[in-house]
C-alpha positions as CSV (number, residue, x, y, z in Angstrom):
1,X,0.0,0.0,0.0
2,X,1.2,3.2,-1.0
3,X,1.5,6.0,1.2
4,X,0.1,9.2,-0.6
5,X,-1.8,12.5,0.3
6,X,-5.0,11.7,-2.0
7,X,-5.3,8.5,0.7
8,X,-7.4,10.2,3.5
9,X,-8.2,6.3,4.7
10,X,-4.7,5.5,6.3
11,X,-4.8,8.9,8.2
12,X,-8.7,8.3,9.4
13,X,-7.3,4.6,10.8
14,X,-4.3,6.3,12.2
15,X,-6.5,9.1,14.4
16,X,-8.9,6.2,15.8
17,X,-5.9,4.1,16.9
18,X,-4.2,6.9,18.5
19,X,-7.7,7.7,20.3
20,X,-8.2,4.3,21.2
21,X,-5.4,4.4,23.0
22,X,-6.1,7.4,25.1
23,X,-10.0,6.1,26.0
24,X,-10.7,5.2,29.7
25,X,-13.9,2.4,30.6
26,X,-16.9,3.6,32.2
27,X,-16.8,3.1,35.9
28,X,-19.6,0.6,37.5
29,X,-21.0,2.1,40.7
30,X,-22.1,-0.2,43.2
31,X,-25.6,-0.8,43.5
32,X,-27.2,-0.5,46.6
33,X,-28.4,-3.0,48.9
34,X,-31.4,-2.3,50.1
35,X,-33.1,-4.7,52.7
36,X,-36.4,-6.3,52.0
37,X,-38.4,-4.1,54.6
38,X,-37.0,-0.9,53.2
39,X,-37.8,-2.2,49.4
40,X,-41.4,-3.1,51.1
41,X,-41.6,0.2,52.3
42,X,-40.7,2.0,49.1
43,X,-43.1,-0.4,47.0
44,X,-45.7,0.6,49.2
45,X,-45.1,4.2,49.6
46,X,-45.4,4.0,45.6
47,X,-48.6,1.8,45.2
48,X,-50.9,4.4,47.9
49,X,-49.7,7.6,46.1
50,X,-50.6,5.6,42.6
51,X,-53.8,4.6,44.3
52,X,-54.6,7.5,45.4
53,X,-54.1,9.4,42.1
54,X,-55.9,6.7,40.5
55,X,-59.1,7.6,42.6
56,X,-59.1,11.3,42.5
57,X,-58.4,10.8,38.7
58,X,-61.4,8.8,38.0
59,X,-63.7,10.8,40.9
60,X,-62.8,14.1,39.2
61,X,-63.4,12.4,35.6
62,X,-67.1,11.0,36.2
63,X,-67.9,14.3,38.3
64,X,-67.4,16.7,35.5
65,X,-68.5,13.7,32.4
66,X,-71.5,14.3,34.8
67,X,-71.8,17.4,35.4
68,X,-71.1,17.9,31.4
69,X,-74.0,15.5,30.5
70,X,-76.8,17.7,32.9
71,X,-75.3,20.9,31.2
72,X,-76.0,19.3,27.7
73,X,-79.4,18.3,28.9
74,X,-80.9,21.5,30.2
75,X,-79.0,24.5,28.6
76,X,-79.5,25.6,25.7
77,X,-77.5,25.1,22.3
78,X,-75.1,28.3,23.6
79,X,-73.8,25.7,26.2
80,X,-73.6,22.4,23.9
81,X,-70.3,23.7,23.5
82,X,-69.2,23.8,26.8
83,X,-71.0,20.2,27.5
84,X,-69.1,18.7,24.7
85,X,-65.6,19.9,26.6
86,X,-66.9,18.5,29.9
87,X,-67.7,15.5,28.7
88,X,-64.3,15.1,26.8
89,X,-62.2,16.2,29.4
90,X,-64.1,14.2,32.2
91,X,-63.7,11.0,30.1
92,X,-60.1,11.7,29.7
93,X,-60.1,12.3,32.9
94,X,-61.6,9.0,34.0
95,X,-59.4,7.2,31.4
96,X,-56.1,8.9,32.7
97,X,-57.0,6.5,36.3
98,X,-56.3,3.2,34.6
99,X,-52.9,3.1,34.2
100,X,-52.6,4.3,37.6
101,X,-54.3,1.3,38.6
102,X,-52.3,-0.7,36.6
103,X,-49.0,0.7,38.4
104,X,-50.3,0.6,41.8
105,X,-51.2,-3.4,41.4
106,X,-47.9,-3.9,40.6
107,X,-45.9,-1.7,43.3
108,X,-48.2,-3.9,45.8
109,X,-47.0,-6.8,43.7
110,X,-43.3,-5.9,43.9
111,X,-44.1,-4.9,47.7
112,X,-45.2,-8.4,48.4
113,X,-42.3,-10.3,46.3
114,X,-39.8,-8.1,48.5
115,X,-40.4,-9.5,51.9
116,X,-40.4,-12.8,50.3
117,X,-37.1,-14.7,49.9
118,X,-37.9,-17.3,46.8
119,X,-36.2,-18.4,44.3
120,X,-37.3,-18.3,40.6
121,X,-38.2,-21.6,38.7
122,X,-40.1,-23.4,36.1
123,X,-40.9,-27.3,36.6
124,X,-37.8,-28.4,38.6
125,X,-34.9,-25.9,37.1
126,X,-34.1,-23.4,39.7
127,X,-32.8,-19.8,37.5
128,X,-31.1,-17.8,40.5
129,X,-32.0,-16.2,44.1
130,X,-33.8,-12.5,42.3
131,X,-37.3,-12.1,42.6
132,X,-38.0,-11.4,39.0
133,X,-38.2,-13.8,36.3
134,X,-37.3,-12.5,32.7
135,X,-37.1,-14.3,29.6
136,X,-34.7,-13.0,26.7
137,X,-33.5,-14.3,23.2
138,X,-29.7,-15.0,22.2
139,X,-28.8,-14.4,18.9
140,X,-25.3,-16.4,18.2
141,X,-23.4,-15.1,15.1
């Protein structure tokens, strides 16, 4: 291979071996360990604020879908308008509370697998000592 000033290649390779060279790893922090009450207490903490949420969410949502509805039914077509907002907003609203449902169930899920000290298995293999079982795919090339 010839050397030449119209080969911008060789120089490109040259600059990413030099800054190879110079590049430091990432550093790992430590993750904390956390005991199982304190992970309880957290997973708790977390599931009654989402629960909570979750109820004034869907309170608020059927109040004004409500509220929306009795405008649209007595006023008169200046406040069909207004009805029409109510309605949307409050079935937003009430739609906006099911995810927080969703989350809270499983903050009182993680709660509960917290305190408990079981391994993870299926039929008679035993994976490892976490309380969470995930499945993933490996691609071999």
């Amino acid at each position: 291979m010839k050397i030449s000033k119209s080969n911008p290649s060789f120089f490109f390779i040259l600059f990413l071996l030099i800054a190879f060279q110079q590049t430091q790893s990432q550093i790992i922090e430590p993750t904390n360990n956390n005991s199982q009450q304190k992970l309880y207490d957290i997973y708790t903490l977390q599931q009654k604020r989402n629960n909570t949420a979750a109820w004034i969410f869907l309170g608020s949502g059927l109040a004004v879908t409500v509220i929306g509805f009795e405008i649209g039914n007595n006023g008169d077509l200046d406040d069909l308008g207004t009805a029409a907002l109510l309605v949307v907003a409050g079935g937003a609203a009430t739609l906006a509370s099911v995810p927080l449902f969703i989350v809270a169930g499983k903050n009182k899920r993680k709660a509960m697998l917290s305190l408990k000290k079981v391994q993870n298995s299926v039929v008679n293999i035993t994976f490892d000592t976490s309380n969470y079982l995930c499945l993933s795919v490996a691609i071999p090339f």
